[in-house]
N, C-alpha and C positions, 0 to 999 in steps of 0.2 A: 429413314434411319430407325434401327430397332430400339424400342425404347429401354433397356437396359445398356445399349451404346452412349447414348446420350447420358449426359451426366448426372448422375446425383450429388449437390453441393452440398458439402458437409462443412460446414465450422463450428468449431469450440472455442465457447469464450464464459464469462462469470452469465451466473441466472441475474443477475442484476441489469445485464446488457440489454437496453430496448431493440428494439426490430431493427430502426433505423442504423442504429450505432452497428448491426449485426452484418447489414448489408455493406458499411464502410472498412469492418475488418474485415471482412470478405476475400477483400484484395489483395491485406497484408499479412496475414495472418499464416503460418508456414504449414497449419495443418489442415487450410484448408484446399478443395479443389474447384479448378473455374475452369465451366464450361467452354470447351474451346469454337464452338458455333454461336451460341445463346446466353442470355443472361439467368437469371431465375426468374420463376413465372409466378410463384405463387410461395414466398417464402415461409418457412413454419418452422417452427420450437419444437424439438422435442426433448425435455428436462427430464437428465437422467441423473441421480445422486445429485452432485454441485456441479453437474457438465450440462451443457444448453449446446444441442445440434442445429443446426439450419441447414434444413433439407429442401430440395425442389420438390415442391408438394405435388405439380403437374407432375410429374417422371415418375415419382415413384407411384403413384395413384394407378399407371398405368401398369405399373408390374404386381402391384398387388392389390390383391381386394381389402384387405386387412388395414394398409395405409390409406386406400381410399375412404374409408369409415373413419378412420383418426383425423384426417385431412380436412373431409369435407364434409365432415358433420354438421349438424344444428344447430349444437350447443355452443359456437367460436364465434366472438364478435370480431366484426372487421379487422379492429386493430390489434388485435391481442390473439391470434392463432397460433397456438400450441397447445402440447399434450404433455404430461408426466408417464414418467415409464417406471413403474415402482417394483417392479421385478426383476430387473434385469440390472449388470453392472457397467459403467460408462464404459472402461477400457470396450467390455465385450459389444456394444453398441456401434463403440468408435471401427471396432474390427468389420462387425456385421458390412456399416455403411462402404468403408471401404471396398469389402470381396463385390458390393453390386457396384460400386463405380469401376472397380476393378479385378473382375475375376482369376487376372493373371496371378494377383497376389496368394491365392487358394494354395493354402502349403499344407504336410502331413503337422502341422503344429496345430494348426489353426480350423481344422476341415471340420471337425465334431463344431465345435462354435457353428462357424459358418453355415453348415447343415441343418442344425440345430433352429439356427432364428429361422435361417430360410424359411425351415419349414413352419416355424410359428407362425409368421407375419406372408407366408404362402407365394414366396417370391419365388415362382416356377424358373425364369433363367438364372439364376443364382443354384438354385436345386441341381437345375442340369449341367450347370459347370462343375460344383462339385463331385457328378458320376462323374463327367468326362474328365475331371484330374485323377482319380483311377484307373479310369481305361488308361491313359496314358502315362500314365508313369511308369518307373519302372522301379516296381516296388523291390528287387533284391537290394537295392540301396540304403533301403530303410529299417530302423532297427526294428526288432520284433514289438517290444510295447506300445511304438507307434502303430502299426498293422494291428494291434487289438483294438487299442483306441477306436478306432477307422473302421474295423469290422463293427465291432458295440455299435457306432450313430449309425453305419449305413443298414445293418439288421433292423434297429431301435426306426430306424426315421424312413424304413419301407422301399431303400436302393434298388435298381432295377438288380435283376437276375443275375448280371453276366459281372455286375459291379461286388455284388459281396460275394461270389464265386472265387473271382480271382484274389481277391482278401483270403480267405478262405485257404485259397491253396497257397497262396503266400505264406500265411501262417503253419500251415500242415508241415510245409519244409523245414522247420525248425527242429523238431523231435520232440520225443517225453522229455528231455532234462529240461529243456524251456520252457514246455507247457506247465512242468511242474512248481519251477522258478514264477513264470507270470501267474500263477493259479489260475489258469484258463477255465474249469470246470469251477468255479466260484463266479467268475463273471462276466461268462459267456454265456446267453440262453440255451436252454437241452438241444434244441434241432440244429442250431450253429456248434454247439461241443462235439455232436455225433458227426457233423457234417468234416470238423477239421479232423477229429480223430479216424475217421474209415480214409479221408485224404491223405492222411500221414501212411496210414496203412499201403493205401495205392501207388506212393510214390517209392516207399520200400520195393514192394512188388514190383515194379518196375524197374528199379536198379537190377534187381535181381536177373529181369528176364533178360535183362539188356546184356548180360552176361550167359546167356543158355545158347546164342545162335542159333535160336528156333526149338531148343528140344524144350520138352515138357519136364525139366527136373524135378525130382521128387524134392519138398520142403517141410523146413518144419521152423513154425513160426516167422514163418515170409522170409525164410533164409534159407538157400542152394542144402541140401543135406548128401556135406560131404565126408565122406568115410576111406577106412584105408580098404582097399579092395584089390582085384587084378581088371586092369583094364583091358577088354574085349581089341583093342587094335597094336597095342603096344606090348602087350601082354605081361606087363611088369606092376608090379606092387605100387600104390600111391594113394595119394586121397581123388577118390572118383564120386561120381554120380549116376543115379540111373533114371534114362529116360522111359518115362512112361508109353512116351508112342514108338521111339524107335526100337526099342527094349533094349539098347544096348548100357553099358557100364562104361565110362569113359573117364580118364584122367583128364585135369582143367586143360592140360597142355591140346589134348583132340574134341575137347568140347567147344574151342574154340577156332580149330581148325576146322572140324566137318561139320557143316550144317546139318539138321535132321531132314529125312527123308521126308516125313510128314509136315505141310505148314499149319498143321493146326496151332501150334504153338507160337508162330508168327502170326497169325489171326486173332490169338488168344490176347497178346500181347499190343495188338495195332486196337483191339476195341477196349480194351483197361485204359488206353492212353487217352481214347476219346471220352470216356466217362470218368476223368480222375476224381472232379470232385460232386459227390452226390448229392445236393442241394436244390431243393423247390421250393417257390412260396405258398405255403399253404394257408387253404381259405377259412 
């Protein structure tokens, strides 16, 4: 069994509760959770504000090195193992404990939290479930200040590549009026601002070509530059374009009937799709 399957037994109760009394409300207590193979191996305290956790010290030792040090230190007499947490807030604790007994829980509410301790206290499957609730979600559902949220920890806490990428181009689809509403360029770092802003650009450009059927229209400001002209096939007055590589003038009605002779613009078009959002981690 992997040991982030196994469970982490979390109860709260008063800092006044001894050990013993801790392991009896174990049972009945609604917030807590019990191991559905094992008992607890090695019960311990951890006093955060007026809240007392009772954690499986075995379990979680093995997921982090950070608990292993709290756990199994020197300085813990037999009877009395625990640790004060003077940084941190209970609710946030109570959440933390929860995402590693249960990752299912990792929501766009919660995921800065969760990432956040993860990576304090260095709890590597907890970290990876967090990327994998990005990979997997489907972020158009969720509102734009949550996706910055989410971008900020996963930039901030060093997300794989492919994880604040698609943050990234999530945010990009939003446009100037929201980036300007969330003040993105206030609190966003420089290479994640430049990164959404050249994406928002790319996904423009891309509407646009999605609308040329290959020709190379002429633009101005990432938009089709169409004028009143004579169209080269129709030969009637309208608002046309002109293709760069076919050289023809075309009204929308045959620019979207005839394809261009040339696929450069279909090539043009197939590799802007595969580089939309420009982002690397730099060393």
């Amino acid at each position: 069994m992997k040991p982030e399957e196994k469970m982490v037994q979390v109860c709260r109760k008063s800092v006044s509760t001894t050990t013993k009394m801790a392991a009896e409300v174990l049972h009945n207590e609604p917030h807590c959770f019990i191991a559905s193979s094992s008992s607890i191996d090695r019960p311990f305290k951890l006093l955060v504000q007026k809240e007392t956790f009772l954690i499986d010290a075995e379990s979680m030792s093995r997921i982090s090195p950070i608990f292993n040090v709290m756990c199994f230190g020197k300085d813990f007499e037999k009877m009395d193992l625990s640790r004060e947490i003077v940084d941190e807030k209970s609710n946030d604790i109570d959440c933390f404990l929860r995402a590693v007994h249960d990752t299912s829980m990792i929501n766009s509410s919660n995921f800065a939290l969760v990432l956040r301790l993860s990576n304090k206290y260095q709890v590597d499957p907890v970290i990876e479930a967090c990327q994998n609730f990005i990979i997997r979600q489907h972020l158009d559902v969720l509102r734009a200040d949550e996706i910055l949220t989410m971008l900020i920890a996963a930039f901030e806490h060093h997300c794989r590549k492919e994880v604040v990428q698609k943050l990234i181009k999530r945010l990009a689809s939003e446009g100037n009026s929201v980036f300007t509403k969330l003040k993105i360029s206030r609190y966003l770092p420089a290479q994640v601002y430049g990164s959404v802003i050249s994406t928002s650009m790319n996904l423009n450009q891309i509407k646009e070509h999605e609308q040329m059927n290959g020709h190379c229209l002429k633009q101005e400001r990432s938009k089709i530059r169409w004028r009143q002209s004579v169209c080269d096939e129709c030969k009637s007055v309208a608002e046309c374009a002109n293709c760069d590589e076919c050289k023809k003038t075309m009204c929308r009605n045959h620019v979207s009937n005839l394809k261009c002779s040339s696929d450069y613009g279909t090539k043009m078009a197939a590799d802007l799709k595969k580089k939309i959002v420009d982002f690397e981690w730099q060393d």
